[in-house]
C-alpha positions in Angstrom: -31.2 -3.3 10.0 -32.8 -5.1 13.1 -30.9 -5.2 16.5 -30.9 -9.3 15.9 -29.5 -9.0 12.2 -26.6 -6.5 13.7 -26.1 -8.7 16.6 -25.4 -11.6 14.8 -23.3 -10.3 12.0 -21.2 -8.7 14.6 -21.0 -12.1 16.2 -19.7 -13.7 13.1 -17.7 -11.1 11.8 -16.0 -11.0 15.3 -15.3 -14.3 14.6 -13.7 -14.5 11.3 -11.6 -11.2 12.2 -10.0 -13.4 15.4 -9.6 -16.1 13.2 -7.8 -14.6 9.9 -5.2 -12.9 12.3 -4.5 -16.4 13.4 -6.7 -16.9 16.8 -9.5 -19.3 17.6 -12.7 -19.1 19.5 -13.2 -21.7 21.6 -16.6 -22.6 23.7 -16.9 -25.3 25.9 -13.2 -26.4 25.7 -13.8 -26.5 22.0 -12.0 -24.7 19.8 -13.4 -23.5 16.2 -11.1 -21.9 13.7 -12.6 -19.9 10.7 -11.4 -19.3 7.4 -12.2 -17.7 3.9 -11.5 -20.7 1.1 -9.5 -18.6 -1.2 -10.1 -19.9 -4.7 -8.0 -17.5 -7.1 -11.3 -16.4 -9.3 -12.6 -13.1 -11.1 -15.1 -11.0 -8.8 -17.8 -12.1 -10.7 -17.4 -15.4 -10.3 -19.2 -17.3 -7.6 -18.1 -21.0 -6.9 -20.7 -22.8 -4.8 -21.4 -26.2 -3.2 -17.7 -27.5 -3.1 -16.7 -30.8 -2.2 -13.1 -32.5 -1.2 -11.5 -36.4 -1.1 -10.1 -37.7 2.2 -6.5 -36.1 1.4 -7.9 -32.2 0.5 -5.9 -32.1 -1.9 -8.6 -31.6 -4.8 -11.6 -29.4 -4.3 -14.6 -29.7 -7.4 -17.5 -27.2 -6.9 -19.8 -25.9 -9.7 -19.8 -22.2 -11.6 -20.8 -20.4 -14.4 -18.8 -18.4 -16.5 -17.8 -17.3 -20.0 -14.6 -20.1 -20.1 -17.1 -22.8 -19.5 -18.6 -25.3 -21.7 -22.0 -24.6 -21.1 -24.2 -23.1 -18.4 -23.2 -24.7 -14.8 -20.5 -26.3 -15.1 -17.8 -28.2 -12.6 -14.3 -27.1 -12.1 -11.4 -28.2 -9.7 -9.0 -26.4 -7.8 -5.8 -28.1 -6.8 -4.3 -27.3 -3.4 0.0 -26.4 -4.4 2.3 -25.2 -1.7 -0.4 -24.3 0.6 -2.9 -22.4 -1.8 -5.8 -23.5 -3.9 -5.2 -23.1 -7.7 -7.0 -21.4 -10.8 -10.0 -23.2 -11.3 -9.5 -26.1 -14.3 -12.7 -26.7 -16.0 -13.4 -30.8 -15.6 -13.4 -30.5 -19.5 -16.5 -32.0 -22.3 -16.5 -35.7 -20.7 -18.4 -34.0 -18.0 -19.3 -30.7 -18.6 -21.7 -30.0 -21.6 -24.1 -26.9 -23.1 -26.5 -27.9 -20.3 -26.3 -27.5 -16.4 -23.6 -29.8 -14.4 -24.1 -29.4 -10.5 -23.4 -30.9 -7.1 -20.1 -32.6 -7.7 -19.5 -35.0 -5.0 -16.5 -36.9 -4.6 -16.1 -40.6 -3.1 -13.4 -40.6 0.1 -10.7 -41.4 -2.3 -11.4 -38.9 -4.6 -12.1 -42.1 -7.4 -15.1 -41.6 -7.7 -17.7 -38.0 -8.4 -21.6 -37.8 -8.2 -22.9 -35.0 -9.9 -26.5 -34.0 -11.6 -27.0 -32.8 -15.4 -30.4 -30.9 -16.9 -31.0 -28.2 -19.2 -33.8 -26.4 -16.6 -33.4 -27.0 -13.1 -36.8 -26.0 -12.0 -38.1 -29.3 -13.7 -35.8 -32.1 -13.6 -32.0 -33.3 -13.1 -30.4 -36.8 -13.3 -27.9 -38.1 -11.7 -24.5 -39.5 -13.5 -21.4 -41.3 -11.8 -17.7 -40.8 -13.5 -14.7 -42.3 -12.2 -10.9 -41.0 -12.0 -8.8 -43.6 -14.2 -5.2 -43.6 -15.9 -5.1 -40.0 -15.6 -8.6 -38.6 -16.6 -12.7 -38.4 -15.9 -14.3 -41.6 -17.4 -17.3 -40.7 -19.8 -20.5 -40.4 -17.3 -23.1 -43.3 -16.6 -26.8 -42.5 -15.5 -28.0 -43.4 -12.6 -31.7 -44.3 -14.1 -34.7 -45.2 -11.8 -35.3 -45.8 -8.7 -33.0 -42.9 -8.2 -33.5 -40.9 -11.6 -37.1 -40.2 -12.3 -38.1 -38.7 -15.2 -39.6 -35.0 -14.4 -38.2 -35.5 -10.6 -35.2 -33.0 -8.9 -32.6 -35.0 -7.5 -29.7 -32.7 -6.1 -26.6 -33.1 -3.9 -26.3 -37.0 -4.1 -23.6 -37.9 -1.7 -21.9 -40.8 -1.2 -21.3 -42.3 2.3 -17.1 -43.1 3.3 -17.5 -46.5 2.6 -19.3 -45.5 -0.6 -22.0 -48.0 -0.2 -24.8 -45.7 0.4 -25.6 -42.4 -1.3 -28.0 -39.6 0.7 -29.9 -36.9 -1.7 -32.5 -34.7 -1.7 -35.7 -35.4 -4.1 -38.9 -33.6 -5.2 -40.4 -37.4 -5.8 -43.9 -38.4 -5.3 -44.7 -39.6 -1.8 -42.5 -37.5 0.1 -43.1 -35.3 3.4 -43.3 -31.8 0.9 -41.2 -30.0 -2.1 -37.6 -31.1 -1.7 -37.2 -34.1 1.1 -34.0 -36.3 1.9 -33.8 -39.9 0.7 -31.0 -42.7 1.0 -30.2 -45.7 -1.4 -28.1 -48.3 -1.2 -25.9 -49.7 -3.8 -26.4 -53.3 -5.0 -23.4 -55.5 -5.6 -20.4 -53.6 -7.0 -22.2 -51.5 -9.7 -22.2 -47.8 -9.4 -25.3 -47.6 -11.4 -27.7 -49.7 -9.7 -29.0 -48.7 -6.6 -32.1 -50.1 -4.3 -35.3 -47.9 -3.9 -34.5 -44.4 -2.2 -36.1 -44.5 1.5 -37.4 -41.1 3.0 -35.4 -39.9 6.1 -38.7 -39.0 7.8 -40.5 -36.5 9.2 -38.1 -35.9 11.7 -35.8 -34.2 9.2 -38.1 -33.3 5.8 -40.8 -31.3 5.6 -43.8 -29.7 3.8 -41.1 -27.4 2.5 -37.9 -28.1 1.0 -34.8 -29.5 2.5 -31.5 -29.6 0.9 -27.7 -29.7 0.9 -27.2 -32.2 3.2 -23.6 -33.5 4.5 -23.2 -36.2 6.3 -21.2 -37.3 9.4 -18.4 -40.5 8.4 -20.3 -42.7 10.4 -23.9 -42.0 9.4 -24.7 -40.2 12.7 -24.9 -36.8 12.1 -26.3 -34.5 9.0 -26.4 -31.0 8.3 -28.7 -29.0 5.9 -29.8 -25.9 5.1 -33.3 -25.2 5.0 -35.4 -21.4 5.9 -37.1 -22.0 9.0 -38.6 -20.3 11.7 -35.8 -19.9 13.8 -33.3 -19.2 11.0 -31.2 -15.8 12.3 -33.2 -12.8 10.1 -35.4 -15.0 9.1 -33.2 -16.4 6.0 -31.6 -19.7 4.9 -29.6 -21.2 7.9 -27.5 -24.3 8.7 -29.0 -27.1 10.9 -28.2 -30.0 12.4 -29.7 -33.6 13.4 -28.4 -36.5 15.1 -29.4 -40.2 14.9 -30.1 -41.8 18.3 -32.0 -45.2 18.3 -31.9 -45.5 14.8 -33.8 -42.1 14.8 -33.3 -38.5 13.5 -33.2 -35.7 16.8 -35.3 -32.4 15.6 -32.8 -30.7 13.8 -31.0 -27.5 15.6 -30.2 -24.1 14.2 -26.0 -23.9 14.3 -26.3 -20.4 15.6 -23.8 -17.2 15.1 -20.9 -18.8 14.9 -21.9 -20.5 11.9 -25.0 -18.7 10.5 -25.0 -15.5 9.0 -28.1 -13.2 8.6 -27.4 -14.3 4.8 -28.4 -17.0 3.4 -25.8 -19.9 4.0 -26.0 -23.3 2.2 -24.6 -25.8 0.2 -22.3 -27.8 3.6 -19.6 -30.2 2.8 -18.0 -32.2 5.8 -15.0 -33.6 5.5 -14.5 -36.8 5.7 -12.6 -36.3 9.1 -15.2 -35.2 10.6 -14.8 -32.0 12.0 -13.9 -29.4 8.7 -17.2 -27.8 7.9 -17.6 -26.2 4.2 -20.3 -23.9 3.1 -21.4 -21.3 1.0 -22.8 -17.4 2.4 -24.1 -14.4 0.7 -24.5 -12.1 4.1 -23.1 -8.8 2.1 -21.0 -7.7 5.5 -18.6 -10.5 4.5 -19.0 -9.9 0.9 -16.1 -7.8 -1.2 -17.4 -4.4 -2.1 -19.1 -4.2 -5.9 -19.6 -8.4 -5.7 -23.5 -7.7 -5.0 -24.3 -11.0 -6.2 -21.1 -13.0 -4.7 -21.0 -15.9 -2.9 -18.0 -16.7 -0.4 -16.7 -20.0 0.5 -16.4 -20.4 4.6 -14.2 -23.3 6.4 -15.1 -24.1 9.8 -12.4 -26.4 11.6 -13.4 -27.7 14.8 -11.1 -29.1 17.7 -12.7 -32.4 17.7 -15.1 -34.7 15.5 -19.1 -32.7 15.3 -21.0 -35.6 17.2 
């Protein structure tokens, strides 16, 4: 192992030590406390790309496993006397015998986003569903301009006011592979939606850029995306602001946020300042999980601006 792998898991492992014995790091009169999102699953499971209403009181991310309905699926986890529950499967309305990804929920936890395909190398679309009288209404499709046949569309999150939705798209005309796009809902339908508009090349790139979360008020986004400044050279966390209606070239989060694994897959909170994300660096990994995938939460003093 390199001296710069070993100096930055020791950073972050330092870090989430402190933190689990109930301490916080702090930089800069900001203070950062770390945690390990303990979903009650089997050691083979691996829940990824999680997402949360205003409250936090339900969490919806996406896994595979023998209980499923079909491949991915989505599953929720309630939070009861201080501890996340066993995951509930969202049930046949939503999930099916094909892959369902990318759950996003609205700030009121109404409304969920999510994508459905049977091969995700070639194509996904996008389908709404919304929480009434007690249960998941039957999916709509989002069809064109934001569905496209034999196009990717992944992580399609909606803004607090829920007027907007951001997403990543392997469309025609972009910057490179995956690139991020914005659309903005017409009237009151959750179904129609105006043509998606390319952040720039500011932010996208000849290669792909994904997982995005977004800031409450529009300023701020954080991706994941391998680049040459990524800590060992594998998929890190970065971040861009908007200033003059432009995007900032986006900045690595460093070692307190990025491992020397690859970490993806950010949700922020709609406070503001709770960071989600998903890792794989095997230092924080349990013994025999090889393949595992561990949910991080970053709290932050203050608002990420």
């Amino acid at each position: 192992m390199s001296a710069k792998n070993t100096a930055a898991i020791i950073t972050h492992v330092s870090l989430v030590v402190a933190t689990s014995m109930g301490a916080r790091c702090a930089v800069g009169g900001e203070s950062l406390t770390i945690s390990q999102v303990a979903i009650p699953v089997k050691q083979d499971q691996r829940p990824k790309c999680v997402t949360l209403p205003q409250d936090g009181k339900l969490m919806a991310f996406q896994m595979q496993t023998r209980e499923g309905v079909g491949l991915l699926d989505i599953w929720f986890s309630r939070r009861q006397d201080g501890r996340w529950s066993k995951p509930i499967n969202a049930g046949p309305k939503i999930n099916t015998e094909a892959h369902e990804v990318d759950a996003k929920f609205t700030a009121d936890g109404a409304t969920m986003f999510f994508e459905r395909t049977d091969d995700l190398a070639k194509y996904t679309d996008v389908f709404v569903t919304h929480f009434r009288d007690g249960s998941w209404s039957v999916p709509e499709k989002i069809g064109p301009p934001v569905s496209l046949p034999n196009t990717r569309q992944f992580c399609v999150l909606p803004t607090r006011d829920g007027k907007r939705i951001y997403f990543s798209s392997d469309r025609s005309g972009g910057q490179g592979r995956l690139d991020f796009y914005y659309s903005d809902r017409i009237g009151n339908s959750w179904t129609e939606w105006s043509e998606p508009v390319n952040l720039g090349p500011g932010i996208n790139t000849s290669a792909n850029e994904s997982d995005l979360a977004v800031s409450p008020d529009e300023t701020l986004i954080i991706f994941n995306a391998n680049r040459k400044d990524s800590i060992a050279g594998s998929m890190d966390l970065y971040m861009s602001r908007k200033v003059n209606d432009r995007w900032t070239a986006p900045v690595n989060l460093g070692p307190r946020i990025n491992t020397p694994g690859r970490d993806a897959a950010a949700w922020l909170g709609y406070d503001g300042r709770t960071l989600y994300l998903n890792t794989d660096c095997t230092a924080l990994i349990a013994p025999g999980n090889d393949k595992g995938s561990l949910i991080w939460m970053f709290r932050f003093s203050d608002r990420l601006r």
